[in-house]
C-alpha positions in Angstrom: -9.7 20.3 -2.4 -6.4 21.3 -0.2 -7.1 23.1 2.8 -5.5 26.9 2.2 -3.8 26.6 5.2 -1.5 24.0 4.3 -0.6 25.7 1.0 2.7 26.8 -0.1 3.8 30.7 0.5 4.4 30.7 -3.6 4.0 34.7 -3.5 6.4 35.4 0.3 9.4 33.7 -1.8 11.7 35.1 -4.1 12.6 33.3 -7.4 15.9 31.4 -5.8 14.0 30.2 -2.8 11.1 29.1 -5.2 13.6 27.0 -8.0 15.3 25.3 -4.6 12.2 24.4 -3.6 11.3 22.9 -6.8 14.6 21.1 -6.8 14.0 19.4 -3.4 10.5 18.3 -4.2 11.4 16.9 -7.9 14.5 14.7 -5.8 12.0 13.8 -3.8 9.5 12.8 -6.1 12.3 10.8 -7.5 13.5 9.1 -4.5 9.5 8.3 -3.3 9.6 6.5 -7.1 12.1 4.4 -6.5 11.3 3.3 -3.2 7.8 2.3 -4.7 9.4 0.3 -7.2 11.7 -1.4 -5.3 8.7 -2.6 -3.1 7.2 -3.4 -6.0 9.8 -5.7 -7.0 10.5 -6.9 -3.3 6.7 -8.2 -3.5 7.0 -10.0 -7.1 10.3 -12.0 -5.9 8.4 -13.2 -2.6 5.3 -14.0 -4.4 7.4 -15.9 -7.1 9.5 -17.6 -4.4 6.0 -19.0 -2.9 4.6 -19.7 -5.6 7.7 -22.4 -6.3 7.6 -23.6 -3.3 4.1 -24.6 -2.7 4.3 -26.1 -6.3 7.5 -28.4 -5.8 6.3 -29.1 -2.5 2.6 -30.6 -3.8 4.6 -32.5 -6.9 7.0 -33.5 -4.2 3.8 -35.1 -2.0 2.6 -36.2 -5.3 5.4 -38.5 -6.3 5.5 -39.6 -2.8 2.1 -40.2 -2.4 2.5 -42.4 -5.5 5.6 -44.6 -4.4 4.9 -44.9 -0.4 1.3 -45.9 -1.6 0.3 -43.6 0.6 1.5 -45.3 3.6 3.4 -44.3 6.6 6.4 -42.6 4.9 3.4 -40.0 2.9 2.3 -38.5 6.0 5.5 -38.3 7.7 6.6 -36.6 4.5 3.8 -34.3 4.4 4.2 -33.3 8.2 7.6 -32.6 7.6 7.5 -30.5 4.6 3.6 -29.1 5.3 4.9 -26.9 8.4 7.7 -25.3 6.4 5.6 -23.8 3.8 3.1 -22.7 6.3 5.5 -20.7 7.6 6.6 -19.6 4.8 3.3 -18.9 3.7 2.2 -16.4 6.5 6.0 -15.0 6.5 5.0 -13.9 3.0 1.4 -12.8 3.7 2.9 -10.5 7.0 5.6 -9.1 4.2 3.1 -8.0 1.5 1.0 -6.6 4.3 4.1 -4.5 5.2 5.0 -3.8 1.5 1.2 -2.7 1.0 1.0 0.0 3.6 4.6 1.1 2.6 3.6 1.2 -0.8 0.2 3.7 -0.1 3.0 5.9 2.2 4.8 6.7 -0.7 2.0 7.2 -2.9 0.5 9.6 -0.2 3.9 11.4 -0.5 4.2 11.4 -4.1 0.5 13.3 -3.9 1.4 15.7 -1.8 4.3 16.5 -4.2 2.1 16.7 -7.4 -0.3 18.8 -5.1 3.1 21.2 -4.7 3.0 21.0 -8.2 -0.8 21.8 -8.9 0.0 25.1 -6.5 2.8 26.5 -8.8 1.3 25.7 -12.3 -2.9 25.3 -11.9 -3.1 25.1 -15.6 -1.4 22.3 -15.5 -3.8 20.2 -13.1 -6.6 18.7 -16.2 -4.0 17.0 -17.3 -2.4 15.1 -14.3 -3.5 11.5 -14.4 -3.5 10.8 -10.7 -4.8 12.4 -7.7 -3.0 15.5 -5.7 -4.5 14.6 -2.4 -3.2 12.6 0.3 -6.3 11.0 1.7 -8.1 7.8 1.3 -9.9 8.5 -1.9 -6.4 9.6 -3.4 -4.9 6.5 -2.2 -7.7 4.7 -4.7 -7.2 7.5 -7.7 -3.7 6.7 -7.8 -4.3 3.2 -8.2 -6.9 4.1 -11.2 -9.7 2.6 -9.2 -13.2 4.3 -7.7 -14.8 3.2 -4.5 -17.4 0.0 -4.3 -18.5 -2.2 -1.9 -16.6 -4.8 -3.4 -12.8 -2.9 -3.1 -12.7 -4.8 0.5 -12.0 -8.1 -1.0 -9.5 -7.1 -3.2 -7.1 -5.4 -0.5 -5.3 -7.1 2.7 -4.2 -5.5 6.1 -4.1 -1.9 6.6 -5.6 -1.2 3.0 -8.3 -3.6 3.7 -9.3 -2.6 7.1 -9.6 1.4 5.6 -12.0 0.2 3.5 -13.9 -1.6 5.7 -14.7 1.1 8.0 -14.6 3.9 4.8 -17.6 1.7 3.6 -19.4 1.9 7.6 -18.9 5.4 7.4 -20.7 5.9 4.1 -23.3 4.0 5.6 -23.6 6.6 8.5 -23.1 3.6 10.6 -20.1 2.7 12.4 -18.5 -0.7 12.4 -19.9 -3.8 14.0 -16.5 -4.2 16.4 -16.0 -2.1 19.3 -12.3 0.0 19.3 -10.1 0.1 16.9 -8.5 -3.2 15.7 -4.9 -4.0 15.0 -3.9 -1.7 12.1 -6.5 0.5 11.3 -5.7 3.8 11.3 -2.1 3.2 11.7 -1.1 4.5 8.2 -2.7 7.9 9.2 -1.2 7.9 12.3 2.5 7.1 11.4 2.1 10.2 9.2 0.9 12.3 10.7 3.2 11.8 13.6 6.3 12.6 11.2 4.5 15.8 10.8 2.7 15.7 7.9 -0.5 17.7 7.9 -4.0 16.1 5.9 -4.2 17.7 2.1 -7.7 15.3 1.8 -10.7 16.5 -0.2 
């Protein structure tokens, strides 16, 4: 559950304050929405972009492969064309790594709002669908997924890395690197630094 002291002062506000309030969060709500699905859209148009090229570029290397007999003229198409979609192959990865942890931002957000939500109405709380905390095991309930040992291989970058050392700490154990290592924590860190406080279990 939310920590009390992070809860909003429903009873020190009159009725005006409290509907303005309301407005402001549901515009939020809204504009957290849409900036998920714009990611969301952002990643299918990379992925589908890709996904053509590494196609046409394998039936490209196919038909030349065929004609050049797979002489000379092959592998000086292949290490022409072969660097290109290398690049843009870990241009995409770095992208959806970026569209990931912006994507589990704005779900965080979005849970803090439907906890806003769970303050005013409780009764209303069995019947949300997602989570109304902002911590790691929201980030999952939003998704409609539990925690496993498996999770790990089904996320990349930040996303990944949380669950790595989520399933270390499970394991009373910490993890077998020393420090922290490029990304983890950074999610956390970039919200709390825009002053967010934690509403985790």
């Amino acid at each position: 559950m939310a920590t009390d002291e992070h809860r909003f002062p429903i009873e020190q506000i009159g009725d005006e304050r409290l509907r303005q309030a309301v407005s402001i969060m549901t515009t939020e709500h809204f504009t957290l929405q849409g900036g998920r699905g714009n990611i969301i859209s952002e990643v299918n148009g990379r992925l589908t972009i890709f996904i053509g090229a590494l196609s046409s570029s394998l039936i490209a290397l196919g038909f030349v492969g065929q004609s050049s007999r797979f002489g000379h003229e092959f592998r000086a198409f292949a290490l022409s064309i072969l660097p290109a979609l290398l690049f843009i192959g870990i241009a995409t990865l770095g992208r959806l790594a970026q569209c990931n942890r912006e994507t589990a931002l704005y779900s965080r957000g979005i849970n803090r709002i439907r906890h806003f939500y769970g303050e005013l109405a409780p009764d209303l709380l069995p019947y949300f669908t997602q989570s109304t905390h902002d911590d790691f095991t929201g980030d999952l309930a939003g998704m409609g997924l539990e925690w496993s040992p498996w999770q790990p291989l089904f996320f990349s970058g930040v996303r990944g890395e949380r669950l790595e050392r989520s399933a270390w700490g499970r394991a009373g154990r910490a993890p077998p690197h020393l420090g922290d290592p490029p990304g983890a924590g950074a999610l956390d860190s970039e919200w709390h630094r825009c002053g967010h406080p934690r509403h985790g279990h």
